[in-house]
MARRO-639032 format. One record per residue: x, y, z of N, C-alpha, C in turn; residue number from 0; residue in three letters. Coordinates in Angstrom, 2 decimals. Each point is the difference from the previous one (the first is absolute). Layout:
N
SITE/nu/nv/nw/cau/cav/caw/cu/cv/cw/num/residu
SITE/X/Y/Z/X/Y/Z/X/Y/Z/NUM/ALA
...
END
This chain:
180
SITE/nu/nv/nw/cau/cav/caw/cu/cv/cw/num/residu
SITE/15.20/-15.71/3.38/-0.54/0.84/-1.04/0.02/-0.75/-1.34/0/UNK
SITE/1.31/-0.39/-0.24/0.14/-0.76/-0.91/-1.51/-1.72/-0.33/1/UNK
SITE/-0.02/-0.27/1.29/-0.87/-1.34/-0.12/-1.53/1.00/-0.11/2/UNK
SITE/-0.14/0.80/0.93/-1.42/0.74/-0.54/-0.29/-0.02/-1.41/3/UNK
SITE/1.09/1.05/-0.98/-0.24/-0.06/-1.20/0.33/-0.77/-0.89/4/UNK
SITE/0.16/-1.73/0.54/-0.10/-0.92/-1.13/-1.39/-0.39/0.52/5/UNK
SITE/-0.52/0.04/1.05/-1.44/-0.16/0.47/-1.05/0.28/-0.77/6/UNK
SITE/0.04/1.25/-0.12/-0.68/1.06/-0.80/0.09/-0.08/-1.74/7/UNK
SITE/1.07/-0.10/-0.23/0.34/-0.38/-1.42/-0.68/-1.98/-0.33/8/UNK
SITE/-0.11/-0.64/1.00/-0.86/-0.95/-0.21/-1.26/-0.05/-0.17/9/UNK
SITE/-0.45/0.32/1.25/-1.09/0.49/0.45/-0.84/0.48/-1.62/10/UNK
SITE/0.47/1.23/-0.61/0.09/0.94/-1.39/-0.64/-0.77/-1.01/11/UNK
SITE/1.24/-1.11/-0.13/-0.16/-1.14/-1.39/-0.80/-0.83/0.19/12/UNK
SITE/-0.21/-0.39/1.29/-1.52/-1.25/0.24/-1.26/0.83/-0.31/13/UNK
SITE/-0.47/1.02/0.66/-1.13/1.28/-0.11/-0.09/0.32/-1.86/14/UNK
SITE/1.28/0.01/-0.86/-0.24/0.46/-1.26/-0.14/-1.44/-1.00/15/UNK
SITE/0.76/-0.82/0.43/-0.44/-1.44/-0.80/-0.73/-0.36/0.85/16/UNK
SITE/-0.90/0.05/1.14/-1.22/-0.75/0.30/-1.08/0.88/0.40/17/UNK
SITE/-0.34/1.11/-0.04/-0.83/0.68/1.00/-1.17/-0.84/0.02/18/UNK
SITE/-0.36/-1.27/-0.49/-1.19/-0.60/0.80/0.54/-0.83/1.78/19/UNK
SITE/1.26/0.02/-0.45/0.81/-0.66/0.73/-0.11/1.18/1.44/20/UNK
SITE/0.20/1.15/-0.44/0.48/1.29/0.93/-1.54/-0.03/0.35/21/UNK
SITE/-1.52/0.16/-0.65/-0.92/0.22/0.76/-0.15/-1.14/0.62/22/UNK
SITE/0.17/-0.85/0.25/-0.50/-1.15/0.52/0.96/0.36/1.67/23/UNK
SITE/0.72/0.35/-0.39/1.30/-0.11/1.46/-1.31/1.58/0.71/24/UNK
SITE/-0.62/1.29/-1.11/0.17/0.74/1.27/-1.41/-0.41/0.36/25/UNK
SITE/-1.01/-1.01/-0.80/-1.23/-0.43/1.05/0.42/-0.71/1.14/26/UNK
SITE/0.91/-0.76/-0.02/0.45/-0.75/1.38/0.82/1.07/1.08/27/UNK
SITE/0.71/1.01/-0.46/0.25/0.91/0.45/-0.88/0.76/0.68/28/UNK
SITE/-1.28/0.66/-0.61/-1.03/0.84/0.51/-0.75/-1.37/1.46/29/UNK
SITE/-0.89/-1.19/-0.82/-0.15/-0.83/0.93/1.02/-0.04/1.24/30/UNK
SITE/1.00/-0.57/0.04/0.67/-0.02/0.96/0.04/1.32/1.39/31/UNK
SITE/0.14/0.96/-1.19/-0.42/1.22/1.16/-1.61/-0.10/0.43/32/UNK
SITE/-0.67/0.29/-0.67/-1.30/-0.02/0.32/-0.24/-1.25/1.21/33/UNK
SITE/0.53/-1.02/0.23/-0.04/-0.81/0.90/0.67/-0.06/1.33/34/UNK
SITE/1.46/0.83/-0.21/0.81/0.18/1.04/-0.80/1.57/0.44/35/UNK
SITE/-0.69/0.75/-0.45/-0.93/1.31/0.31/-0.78/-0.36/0.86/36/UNK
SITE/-0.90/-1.18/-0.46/-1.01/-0.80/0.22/0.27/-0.65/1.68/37/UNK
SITE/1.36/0.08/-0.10/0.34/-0.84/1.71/0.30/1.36/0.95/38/UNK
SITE/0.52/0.64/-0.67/0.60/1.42/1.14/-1.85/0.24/0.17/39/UNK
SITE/-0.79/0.53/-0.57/-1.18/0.00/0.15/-1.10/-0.42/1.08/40/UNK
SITE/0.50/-1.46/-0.26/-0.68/-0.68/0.77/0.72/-0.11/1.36/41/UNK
SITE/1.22/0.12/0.10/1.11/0.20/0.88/-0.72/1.30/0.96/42/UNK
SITE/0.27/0.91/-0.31/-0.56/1.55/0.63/-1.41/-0.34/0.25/43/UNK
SITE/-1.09/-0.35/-0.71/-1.39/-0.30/0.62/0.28/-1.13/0.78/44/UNK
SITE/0.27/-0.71/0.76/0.37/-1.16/0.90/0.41/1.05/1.36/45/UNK
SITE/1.10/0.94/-0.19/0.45/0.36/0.82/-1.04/0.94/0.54/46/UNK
SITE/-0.65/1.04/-0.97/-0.88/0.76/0.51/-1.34/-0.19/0.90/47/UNK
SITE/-0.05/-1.32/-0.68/-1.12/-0.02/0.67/0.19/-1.31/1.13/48/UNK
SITE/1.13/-0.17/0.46/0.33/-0.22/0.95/0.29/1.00/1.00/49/UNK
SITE/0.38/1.58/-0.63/0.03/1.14/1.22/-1.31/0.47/-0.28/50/UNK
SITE/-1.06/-0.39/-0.21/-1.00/0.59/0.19/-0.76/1.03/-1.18/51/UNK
SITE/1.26/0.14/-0.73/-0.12/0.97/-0.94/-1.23/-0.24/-1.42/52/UNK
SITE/-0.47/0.75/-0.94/-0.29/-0.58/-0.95/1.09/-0.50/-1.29/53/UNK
SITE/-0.87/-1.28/-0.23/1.14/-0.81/-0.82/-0.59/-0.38/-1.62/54/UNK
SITE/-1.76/0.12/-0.04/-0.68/-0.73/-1.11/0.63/0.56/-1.24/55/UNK
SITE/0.28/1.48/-0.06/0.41/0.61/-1.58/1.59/-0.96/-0.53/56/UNK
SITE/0.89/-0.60/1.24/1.02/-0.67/-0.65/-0.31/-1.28/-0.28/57/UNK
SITE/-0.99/-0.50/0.84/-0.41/-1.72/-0.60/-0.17/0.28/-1.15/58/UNK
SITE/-1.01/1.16/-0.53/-0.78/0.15/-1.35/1.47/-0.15/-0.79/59/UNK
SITE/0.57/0.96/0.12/1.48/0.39/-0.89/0.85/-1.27/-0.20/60/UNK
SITE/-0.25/-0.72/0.93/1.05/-1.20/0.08/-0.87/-1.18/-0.82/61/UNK
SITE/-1.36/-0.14/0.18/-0.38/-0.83/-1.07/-0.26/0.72/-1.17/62/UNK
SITE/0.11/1.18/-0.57/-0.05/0.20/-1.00/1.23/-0.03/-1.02/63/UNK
SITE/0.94/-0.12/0.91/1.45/0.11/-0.78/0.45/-1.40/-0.19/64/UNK
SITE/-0.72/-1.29/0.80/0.19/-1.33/-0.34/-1.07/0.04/-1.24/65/UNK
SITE/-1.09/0.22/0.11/-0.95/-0.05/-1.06/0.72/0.47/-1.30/66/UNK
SITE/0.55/1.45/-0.19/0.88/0.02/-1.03/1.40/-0.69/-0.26/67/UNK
SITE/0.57/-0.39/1.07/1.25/-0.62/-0.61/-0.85/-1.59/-0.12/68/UNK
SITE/-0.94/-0.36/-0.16/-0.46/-1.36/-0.40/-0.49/0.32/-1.83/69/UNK
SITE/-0.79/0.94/-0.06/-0.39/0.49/-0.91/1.11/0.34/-1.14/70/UNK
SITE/1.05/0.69/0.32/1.29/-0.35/-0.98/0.74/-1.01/-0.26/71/UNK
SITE/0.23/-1.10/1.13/0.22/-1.12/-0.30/-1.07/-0.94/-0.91/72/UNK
SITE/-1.22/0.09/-0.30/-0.90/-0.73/0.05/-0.06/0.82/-1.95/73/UNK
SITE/-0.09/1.22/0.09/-0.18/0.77/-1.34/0.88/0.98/-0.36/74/UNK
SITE/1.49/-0.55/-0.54/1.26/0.47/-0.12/-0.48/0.99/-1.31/75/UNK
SITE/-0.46/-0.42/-0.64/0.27/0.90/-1.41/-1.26/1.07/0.47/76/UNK
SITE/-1.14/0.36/0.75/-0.82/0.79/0.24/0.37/0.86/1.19/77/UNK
SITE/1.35/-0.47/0.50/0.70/0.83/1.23/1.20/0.74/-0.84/78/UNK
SITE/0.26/-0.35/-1.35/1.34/1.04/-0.63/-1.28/0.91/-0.88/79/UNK
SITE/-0.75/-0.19/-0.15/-1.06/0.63/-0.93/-0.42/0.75/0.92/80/UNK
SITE/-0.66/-0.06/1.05/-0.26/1.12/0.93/1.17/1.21/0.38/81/UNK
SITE/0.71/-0.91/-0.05/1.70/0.56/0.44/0.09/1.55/-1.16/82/UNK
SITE/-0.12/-0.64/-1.20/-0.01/0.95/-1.23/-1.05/0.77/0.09/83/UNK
SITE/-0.85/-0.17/0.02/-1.24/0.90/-0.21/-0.34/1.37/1.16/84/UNK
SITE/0.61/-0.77/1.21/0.46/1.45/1.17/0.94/0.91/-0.76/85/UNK
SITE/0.97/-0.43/-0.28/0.77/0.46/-0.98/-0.37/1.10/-0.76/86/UNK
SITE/-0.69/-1.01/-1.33/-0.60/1.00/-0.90/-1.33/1.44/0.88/87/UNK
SITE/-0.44/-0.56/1.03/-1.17/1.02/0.32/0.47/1.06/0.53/88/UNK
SITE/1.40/-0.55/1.16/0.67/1.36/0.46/0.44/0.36/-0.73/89/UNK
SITE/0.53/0.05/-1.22/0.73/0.95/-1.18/-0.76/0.56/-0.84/90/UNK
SITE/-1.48/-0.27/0.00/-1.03/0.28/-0.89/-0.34/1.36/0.97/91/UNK
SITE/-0.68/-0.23/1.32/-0.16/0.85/1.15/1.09/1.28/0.25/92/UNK
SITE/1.43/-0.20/0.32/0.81/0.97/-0.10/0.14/0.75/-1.68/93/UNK
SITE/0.13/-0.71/-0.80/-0.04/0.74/-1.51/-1.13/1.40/0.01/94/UNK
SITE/-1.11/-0.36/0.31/-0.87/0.36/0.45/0.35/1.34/0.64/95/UNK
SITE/0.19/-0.37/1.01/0.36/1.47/1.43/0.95/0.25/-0.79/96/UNK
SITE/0.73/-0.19/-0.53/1.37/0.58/-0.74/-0.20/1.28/-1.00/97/UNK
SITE/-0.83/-0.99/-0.46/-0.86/1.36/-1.63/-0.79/1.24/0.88/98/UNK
SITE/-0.93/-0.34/1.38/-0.75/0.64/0.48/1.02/1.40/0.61/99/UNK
SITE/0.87/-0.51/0.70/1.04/0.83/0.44/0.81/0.94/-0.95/100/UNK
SITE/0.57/-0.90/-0.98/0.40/0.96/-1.23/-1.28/1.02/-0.44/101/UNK
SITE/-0.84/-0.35/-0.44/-0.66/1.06/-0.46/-1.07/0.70/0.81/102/UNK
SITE/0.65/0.69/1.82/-0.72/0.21/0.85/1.00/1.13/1.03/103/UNK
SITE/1.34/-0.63/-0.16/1.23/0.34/0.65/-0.12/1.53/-0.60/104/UNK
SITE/0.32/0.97/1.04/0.54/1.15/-0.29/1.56/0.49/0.64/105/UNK
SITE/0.11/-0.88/0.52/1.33/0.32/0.88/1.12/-0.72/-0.67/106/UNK
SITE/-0.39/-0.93/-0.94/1.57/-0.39/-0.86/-0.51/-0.05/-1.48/107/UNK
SITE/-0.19/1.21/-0.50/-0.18/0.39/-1.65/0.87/-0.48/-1.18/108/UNK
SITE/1.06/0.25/0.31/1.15/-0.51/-0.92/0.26/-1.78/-0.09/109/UNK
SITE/-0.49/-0.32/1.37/-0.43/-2.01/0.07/-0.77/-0.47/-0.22/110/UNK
SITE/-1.30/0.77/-0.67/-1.19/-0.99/-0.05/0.16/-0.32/-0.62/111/UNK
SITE/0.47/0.00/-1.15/0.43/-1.25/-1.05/0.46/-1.11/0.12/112/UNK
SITE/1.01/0.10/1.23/0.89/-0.97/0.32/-1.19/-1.00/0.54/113/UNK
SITE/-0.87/0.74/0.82/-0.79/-0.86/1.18/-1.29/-0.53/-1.18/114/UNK
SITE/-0.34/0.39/-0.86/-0.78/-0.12/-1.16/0.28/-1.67/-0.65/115/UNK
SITE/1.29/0.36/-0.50/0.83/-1.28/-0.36/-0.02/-1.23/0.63/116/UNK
SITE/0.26/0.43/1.32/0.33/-1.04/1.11/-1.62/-0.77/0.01/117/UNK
SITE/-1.14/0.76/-0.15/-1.11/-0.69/-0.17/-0.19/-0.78/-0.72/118/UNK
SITE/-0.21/0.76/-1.23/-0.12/-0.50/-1.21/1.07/-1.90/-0.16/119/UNK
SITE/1.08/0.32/0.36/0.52/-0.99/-0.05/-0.59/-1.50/1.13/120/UNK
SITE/-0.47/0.74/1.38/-0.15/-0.89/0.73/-1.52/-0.72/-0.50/121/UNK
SITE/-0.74/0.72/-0.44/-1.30/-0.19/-0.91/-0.13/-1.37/-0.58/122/UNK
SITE/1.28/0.32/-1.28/0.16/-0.85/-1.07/0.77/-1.47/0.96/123/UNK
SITE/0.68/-0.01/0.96/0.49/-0.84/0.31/-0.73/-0.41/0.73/124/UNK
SITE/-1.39/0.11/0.50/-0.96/-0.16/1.16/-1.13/-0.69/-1.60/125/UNK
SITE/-0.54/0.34/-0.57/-1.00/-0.33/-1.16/1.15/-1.07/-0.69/126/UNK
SITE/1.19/-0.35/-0.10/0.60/-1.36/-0.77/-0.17/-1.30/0.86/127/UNK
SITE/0.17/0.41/1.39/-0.05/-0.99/0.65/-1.02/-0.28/0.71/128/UNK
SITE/-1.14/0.84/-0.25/-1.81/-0.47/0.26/-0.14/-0.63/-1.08/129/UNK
SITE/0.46/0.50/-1.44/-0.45/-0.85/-1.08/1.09/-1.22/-0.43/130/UNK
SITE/0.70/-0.17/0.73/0.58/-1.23/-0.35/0.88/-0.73/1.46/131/UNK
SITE/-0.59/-0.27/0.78/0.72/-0.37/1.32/0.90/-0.84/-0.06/132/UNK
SITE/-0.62/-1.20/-0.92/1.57/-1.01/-0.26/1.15/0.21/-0.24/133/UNK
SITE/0.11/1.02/-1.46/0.80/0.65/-0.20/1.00/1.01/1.07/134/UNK
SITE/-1.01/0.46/0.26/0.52/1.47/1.79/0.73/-0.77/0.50/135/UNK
SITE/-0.58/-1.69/0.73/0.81/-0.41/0.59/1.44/-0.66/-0.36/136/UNK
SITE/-0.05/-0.22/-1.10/1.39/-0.67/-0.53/1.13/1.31/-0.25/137/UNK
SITE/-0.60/0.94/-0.40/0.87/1.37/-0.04/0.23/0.13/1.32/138/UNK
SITE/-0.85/0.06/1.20/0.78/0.07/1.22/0.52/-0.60/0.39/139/UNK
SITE/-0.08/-1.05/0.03/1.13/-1.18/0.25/1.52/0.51/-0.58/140/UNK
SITE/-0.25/0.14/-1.63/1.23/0.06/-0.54/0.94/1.45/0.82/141/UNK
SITE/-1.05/1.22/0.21/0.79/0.71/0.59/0.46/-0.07/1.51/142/UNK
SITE/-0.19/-0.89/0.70/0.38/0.04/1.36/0.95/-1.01/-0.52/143/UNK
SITE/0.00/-0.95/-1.00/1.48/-0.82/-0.54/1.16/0.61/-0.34/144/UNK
SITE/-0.25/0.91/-0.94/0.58/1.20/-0.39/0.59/0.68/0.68/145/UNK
SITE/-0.39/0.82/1.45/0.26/0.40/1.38/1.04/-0.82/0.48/146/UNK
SITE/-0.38/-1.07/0.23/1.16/-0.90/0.87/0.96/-0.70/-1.10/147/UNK
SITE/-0.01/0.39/-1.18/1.45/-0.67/-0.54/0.60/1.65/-0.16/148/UNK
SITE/-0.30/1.04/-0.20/0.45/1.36/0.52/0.69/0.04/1.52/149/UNK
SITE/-0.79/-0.40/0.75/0.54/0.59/1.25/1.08/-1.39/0.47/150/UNK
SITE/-0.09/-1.05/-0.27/0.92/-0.79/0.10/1.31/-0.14/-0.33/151/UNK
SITE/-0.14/0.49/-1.42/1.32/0.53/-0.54/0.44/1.17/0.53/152/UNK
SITE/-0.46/0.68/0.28/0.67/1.33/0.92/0.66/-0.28/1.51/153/UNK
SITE/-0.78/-0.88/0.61/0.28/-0.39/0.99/1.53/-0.66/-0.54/154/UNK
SITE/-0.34/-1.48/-0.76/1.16/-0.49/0.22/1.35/0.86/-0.25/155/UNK
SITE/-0.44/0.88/-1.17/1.44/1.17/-0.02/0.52/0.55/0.89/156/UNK
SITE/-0.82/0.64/0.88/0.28/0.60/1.29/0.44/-1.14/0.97/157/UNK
SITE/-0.33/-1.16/-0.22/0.38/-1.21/0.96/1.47/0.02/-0.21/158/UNK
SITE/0.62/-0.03/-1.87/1.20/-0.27/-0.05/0.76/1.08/0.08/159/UNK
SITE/-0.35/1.66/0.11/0.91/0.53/0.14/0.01/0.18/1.62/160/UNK
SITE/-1.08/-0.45/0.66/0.50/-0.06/1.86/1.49/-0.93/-0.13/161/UNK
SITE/-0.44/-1.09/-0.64/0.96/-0.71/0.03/1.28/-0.02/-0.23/162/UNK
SITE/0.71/1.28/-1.22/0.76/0.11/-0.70/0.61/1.08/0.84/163/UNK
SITE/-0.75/0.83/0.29/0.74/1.17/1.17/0.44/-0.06/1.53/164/UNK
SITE/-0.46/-2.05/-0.08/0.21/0.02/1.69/-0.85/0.32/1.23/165/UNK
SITE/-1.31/0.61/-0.44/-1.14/0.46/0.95/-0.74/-1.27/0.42/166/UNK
SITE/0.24/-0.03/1.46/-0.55/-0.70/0.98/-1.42/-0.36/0.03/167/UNK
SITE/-0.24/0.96/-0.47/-1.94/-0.10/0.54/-0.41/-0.79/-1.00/168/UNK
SITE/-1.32/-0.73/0.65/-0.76/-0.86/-0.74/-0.98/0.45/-0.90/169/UNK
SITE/-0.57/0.75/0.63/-1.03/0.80/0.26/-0.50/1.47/-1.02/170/UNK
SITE/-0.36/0.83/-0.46/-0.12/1.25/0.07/-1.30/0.58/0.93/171/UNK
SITE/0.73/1.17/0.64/-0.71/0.06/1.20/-1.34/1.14/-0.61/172/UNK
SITE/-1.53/-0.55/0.35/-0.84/1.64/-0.57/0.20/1.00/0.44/173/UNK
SITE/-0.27/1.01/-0.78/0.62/1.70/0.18/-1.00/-0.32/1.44/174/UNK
SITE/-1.78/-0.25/0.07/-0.58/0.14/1.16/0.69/-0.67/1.32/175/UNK
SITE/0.57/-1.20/0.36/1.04/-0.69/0.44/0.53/1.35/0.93/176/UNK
SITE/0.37/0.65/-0.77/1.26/1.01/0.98/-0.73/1.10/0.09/177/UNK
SITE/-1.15/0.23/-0.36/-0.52/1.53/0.88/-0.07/-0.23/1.21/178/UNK
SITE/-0.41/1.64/0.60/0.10/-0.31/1.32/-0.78/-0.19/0.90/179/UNK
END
């Protein structure tokens, strides 16, 4: 627990003193998946259509996901700019249904304000980062930096009081983990 949240607390300070540094890691990140996608893909159409089955919709899928993880490798700064701009459209889009709902809702009267707000806000944060994506993206960066020097330090606390009370476990186990 303890090594997680010096992880994370690293992790934090590279993302906030470099986030060109941090987008660059998640285009090779996205690529990388998009390529290992790209093989399960092509993996399952091999097999299928070795049982006979139809297989063409996963070839398609499997070269299209090499096609994009080439395409982010190839145009890093137009793969964090796209990155942002989904961003900004789904928050522009929900802001949207948000206001529509607030001022439509009859079944929670005393909340449409709340749900009003919640638009309005997602709006403005959807229209900053259509109109300024560079920007969008360095603010997101900084907050997923932000995130992990938060959750790192929590971690490591909880690392040292496992430690201090003698608790065995490495681990914390998820609440989902133990349902039944």
């Amino acid at each position: 627990m303890v090594l997680r949240g010096v992880i994370a607390v690293v992790f934090g300070v590279i993302v906030m003193r470099s986030p060109g540094l941090a987008a660059a890691a998640f285009v090779i990140v996205f690529a990388v998946y998009a390529f290992v996608d790209a093989g399960m893909d092509f993996f399952v159409a091999a097999r299928r259509g070795r049982a006979g089955l139809k297989w063409g919709w996963y070839l398609f899928e499997g070269i299209v996901s090499v096609a994009l993880g080439v395409l982010a490798l190839a145009l890093p700064g137009m793969t964090i700019l796209l990155a942002v701009l989904l961003i900004g459209i789904r928050a522009l889009v929900l802001g949207i249904l948000e206001l529509a709902a607030a001022f439509s809702s009859r079944a929670i009267v005393e909340s449409r304000w709340l749900i009003g707000l919640a638009g309005a806000v997602s709006i403005l944060f959807g229209i900053l980062l259509l109109a300024r994506p560079t920007a969008g993206a360095v603010a997101v960066l900084w907050m997923v930096g932000a995130y992990a020097l938060v959750f790192g330090v929590v971690l490591f606390a909880l690392g040292l009081r496992m430690l201090w009370t003698g608790h065995e476990e490495h681990h914390v186990q998820h609440p989902a983990a133990t349902a039944g």
